[in-house]
C-alpha positions as CSV (number, residue, x, y, z in Angstrom):
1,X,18.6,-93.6,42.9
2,X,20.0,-90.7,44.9
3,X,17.7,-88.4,46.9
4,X,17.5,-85.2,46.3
5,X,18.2,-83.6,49.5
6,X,14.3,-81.8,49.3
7,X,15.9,-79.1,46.5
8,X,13.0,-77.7,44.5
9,X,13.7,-76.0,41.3
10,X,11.4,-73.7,39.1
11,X,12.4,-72.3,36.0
12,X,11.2,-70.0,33.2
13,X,11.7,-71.0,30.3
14,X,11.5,-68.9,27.0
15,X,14.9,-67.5,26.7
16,X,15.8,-69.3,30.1
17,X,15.7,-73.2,30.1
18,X,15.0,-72.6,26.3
19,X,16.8,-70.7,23.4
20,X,15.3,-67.2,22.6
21,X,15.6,-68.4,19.4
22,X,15.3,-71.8,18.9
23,X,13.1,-73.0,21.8
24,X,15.5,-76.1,22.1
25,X,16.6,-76.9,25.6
26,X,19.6,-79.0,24.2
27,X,22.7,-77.1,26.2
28,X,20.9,-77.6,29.2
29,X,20.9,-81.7,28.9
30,X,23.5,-82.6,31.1
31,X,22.5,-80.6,34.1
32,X,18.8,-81.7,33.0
33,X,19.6,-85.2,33.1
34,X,21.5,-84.9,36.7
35,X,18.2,-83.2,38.2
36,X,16.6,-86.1,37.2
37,X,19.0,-88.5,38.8
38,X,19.0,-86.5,42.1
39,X,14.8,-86.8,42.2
40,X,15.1,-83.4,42.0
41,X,11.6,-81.8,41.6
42,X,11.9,-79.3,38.4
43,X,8.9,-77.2,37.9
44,X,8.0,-75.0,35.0
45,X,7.4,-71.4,35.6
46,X,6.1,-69.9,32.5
47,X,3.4,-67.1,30.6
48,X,2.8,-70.5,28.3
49,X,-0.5,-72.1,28.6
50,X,-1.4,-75.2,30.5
51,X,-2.0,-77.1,27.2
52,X,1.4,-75.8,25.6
53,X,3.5,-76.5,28.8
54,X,1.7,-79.9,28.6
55,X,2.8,-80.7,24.9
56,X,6.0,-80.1,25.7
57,X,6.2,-82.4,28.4
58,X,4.6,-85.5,26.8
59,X,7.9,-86.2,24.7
60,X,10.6,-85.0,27.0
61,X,9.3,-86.0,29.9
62,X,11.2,-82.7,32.1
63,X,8.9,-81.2,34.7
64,X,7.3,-83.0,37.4
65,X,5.0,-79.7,37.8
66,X,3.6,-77.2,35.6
67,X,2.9,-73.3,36.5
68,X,1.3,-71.7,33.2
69,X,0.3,-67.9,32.2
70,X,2.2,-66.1,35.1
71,X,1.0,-68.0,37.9
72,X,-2.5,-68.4,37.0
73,X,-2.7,-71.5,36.8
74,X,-0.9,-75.0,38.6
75,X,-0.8,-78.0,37.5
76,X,0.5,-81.2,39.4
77,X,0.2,-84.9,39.7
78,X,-2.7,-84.3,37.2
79,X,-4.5,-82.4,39.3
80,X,-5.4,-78.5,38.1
81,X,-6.5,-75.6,39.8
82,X,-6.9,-71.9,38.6
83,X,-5.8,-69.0,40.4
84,X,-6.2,-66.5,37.8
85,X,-9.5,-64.4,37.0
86,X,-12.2,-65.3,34.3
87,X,-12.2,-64.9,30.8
88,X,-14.7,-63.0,30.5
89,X,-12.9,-60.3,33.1
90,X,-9.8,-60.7,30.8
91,X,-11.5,-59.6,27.5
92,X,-13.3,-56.9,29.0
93,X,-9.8,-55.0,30.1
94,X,-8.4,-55.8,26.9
95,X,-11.4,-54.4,25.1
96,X,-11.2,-50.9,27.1
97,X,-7.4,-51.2,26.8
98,X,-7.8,-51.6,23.2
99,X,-10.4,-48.5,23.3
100,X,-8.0,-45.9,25.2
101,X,-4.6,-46.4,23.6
102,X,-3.4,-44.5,20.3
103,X,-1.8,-47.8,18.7
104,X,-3.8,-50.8,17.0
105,X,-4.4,-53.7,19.7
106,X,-5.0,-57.5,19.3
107,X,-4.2,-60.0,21.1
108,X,-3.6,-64.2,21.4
109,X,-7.0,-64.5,22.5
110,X,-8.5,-62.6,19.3
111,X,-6.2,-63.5,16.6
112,X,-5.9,-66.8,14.6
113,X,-3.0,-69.2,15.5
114,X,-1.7,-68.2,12.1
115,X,-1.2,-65.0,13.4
116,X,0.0,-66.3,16.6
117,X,2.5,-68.3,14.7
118,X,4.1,-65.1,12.6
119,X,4.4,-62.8,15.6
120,X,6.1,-66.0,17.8
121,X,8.1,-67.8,14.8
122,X,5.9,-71.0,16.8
123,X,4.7,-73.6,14.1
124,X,1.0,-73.6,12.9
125,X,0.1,-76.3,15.8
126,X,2.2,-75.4,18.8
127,X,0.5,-71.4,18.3
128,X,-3.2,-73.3,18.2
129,X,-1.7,-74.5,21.6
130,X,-0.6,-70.9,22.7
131,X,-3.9,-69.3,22.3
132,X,-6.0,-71.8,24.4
133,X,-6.0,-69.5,27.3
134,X,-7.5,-69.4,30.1
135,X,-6.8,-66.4,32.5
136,X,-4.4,-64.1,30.6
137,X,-3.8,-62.6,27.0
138,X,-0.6,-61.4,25.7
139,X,-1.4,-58.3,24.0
140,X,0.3,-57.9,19.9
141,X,1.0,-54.0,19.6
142,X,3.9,-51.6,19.3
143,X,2.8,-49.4,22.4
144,X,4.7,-46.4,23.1
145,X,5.2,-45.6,26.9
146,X,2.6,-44.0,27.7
147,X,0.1,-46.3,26.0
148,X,1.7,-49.0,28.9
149,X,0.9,-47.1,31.2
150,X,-2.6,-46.2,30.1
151,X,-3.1,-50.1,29.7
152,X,-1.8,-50.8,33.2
153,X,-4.0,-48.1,34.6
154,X,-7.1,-49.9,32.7
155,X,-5.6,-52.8,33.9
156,X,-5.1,-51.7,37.8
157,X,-8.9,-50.5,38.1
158,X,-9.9,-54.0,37.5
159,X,-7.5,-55.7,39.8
160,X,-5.3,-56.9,37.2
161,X,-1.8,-56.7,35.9
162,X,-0.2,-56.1,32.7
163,X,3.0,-57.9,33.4
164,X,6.2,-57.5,30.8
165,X,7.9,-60.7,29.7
166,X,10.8,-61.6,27.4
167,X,8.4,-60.9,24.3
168,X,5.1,-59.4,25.2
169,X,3.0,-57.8,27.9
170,X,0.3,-60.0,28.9
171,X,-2.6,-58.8,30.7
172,X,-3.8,-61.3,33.5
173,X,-4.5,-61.1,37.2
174,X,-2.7,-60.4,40.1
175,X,-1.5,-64.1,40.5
176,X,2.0,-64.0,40.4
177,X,5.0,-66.5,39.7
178,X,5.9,-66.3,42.9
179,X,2.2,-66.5,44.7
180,X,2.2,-69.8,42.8
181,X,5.5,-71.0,43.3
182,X,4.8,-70.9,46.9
183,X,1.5,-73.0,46.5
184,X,3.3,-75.5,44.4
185,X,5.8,-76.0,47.4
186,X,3.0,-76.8,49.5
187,X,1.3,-79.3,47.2
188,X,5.1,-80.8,46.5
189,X,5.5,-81.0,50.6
190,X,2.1,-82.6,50.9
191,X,2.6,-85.1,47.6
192,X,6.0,-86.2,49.4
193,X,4.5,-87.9,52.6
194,X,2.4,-90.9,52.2
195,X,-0.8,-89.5,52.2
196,X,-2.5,-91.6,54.9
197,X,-0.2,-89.5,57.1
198,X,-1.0,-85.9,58.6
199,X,0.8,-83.7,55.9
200,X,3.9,-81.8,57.4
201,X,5.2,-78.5,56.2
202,X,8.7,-79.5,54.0
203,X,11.4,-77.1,53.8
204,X,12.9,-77.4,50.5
205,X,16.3,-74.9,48.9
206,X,14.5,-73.2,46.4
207,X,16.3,-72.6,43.1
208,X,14.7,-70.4,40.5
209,X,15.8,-69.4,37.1
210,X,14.3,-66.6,34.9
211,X,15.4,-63.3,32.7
212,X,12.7,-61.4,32.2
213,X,10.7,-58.7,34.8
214,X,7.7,-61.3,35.0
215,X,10.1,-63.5,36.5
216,X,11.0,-61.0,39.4
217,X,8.1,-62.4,41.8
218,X,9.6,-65.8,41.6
219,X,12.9,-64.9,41.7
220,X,12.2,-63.0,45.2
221,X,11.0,-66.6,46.5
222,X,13.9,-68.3,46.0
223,X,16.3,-69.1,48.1
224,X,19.2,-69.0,45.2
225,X,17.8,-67.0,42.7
226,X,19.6,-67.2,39.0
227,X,19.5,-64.1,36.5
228,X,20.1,-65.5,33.0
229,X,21.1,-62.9,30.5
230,X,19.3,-62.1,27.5
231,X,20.2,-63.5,24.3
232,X,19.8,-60.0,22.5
233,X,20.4,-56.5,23.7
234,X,22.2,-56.2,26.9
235,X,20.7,-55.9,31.0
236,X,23.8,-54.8,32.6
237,X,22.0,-54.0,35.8
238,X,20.3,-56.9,37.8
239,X,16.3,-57.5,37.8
240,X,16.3,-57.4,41.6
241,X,17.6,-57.2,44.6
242,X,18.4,-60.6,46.9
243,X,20.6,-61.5,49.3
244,X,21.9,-64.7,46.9
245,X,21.4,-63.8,43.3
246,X,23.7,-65.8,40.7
247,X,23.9,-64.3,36.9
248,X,24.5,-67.4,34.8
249,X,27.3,-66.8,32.1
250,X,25.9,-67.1,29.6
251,X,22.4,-66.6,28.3
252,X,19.6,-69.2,27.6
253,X,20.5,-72.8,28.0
254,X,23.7,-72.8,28.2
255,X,23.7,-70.6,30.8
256,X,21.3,-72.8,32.7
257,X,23.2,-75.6,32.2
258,X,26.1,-73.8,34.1
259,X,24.3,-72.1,37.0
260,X,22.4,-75.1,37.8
261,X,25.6,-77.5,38.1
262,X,27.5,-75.0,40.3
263,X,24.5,-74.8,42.2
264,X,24.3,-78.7,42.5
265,X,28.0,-78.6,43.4
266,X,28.0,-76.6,45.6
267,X,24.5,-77.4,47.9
268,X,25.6,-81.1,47.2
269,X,29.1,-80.5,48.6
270,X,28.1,-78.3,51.7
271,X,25.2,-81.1,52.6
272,X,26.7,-84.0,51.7
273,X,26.5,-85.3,55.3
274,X,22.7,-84.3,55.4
275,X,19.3,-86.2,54.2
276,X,17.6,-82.7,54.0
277,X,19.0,-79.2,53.0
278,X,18.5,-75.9,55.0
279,X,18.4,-72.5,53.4
């Protein structure tokens, strides 16, 4: 098997690696199936929970790491651990959230998974999956602007965040996609030396993918960061600013299909000579 050159990739993946829509990754196959030739460490980046992103990788077999609810929680080699704040912190926010805004207020945490299911388009079993959460809540409401920002107020004087993703706000803490994107890179750095070794520091080319605001903090990390447009509505203007940001042509999984190639082609091409990229 090829190597893969210490390239780390870590993606979104509603209405990025999957279909806004559809939730299928399908268009993305080909460039999902070279990753895994190369040994190319792919890791989810999602707001989905540990036992959803789980689910989904018992049949397809995609991610060698999992980073569910915005960072709050990492997931590698089987072993867990949970950045994110308590419960109990989460449903007290939501509760005075819930208290101060002029709009009705639930949320994944307080609704059924039938519920769940009709405000996602999820089926009956994969929303049971999306509302075993364990340090952040996407809120269900139609808030007017100033009801966000009364909620991120609430949300601020309790050290957390309500963070705006491709569907929802979700309240959680101030763990961020890209606070555990770099703790995954040390845990994948660690995992890749044999471990009766001293564990060096491994510099890998970062590659992240994302559309939505949530996905800014990761996106900042990388080292090639990819902008896929939205599938509905238009962003003309890009979600941030860095030195080597790529917008994929085309939205969703198609689009990833066709950012992560030219990537490959092109870090493949410029380090062909090399055992280990350099950013």
């Amino acid at each position: 098997m090829q190597q893969s050159r210490a390239i780390a990739i870590f993606t979104d993946l509603d209405g990025t690696l999957l279909d806004h829509d559809t939730y299928s990754w399908e268009a993305a196959r080909p460039a999902l199936d070279r990753v895994k030739l190369l040994s190319i460490p792919l890791i989810a980046v999602s707001s989905k929970t540990l036992a959803e992103l789980e689910f989904l990788n018992q049949g397809a077999h995609l991610f060698d790491g999992l980073i569910g609810e915005n960072g709050g929680i990492i997931s590698l080699n089987g072993e867990t651990e949970q950045h994110g704040p308590s419960e109990e912190k989460i449903d007290s926010a939501r509760r005075l959230i819930q208290a101060a805004v002029n709009v009705p207020l639930t949320s994944f945490r307080t609704v059924s998974p039938e519920v769940i299911a009709a405000e996602t388009g999820l089926l009956l079993e994969d929303a049971i999956r999306a509302g075993q959460r364990h340090c952040s809540d996407p809120l269900i409401w139609q808030p007017s602007p100033q009801d966000v920002a009364i909620a991120r107020e609430i949300a601020a004087k309790l050290s957390l965040n309500l963070v705006k993703g491709g569907r929802f706000h979700t309240l959680c803490g101030p763990s961020s996609k890209g606070q555990a994107m770099k703790r995954m890179l040390e845990r994948l750095a660690v995992f890749k030396h044999d471990k009766t070794q001293t564990a060096r520091p491994e510099r890998f080319t970062t590659i992240a993918l994302g559309d939505s605001p949530n996905d800014i903090p990761m996106l900042q990390e990388a080292d090639i960061a990819v902008q896929i447009p939205t599938k509905h509505g238009v962003r003309t203007s890009p979600l941030l600013d860095h030195s080597n940001l790529r917008v994929a042509p085309k939205s969703g999984p198609e689009g990833w299909n066709a950012a992560v190639n030219a990537i490959l082609d092109q870090l493949i091409n410029t380090n062909k000579n090399s055992e280990v990229l350099h950013g």
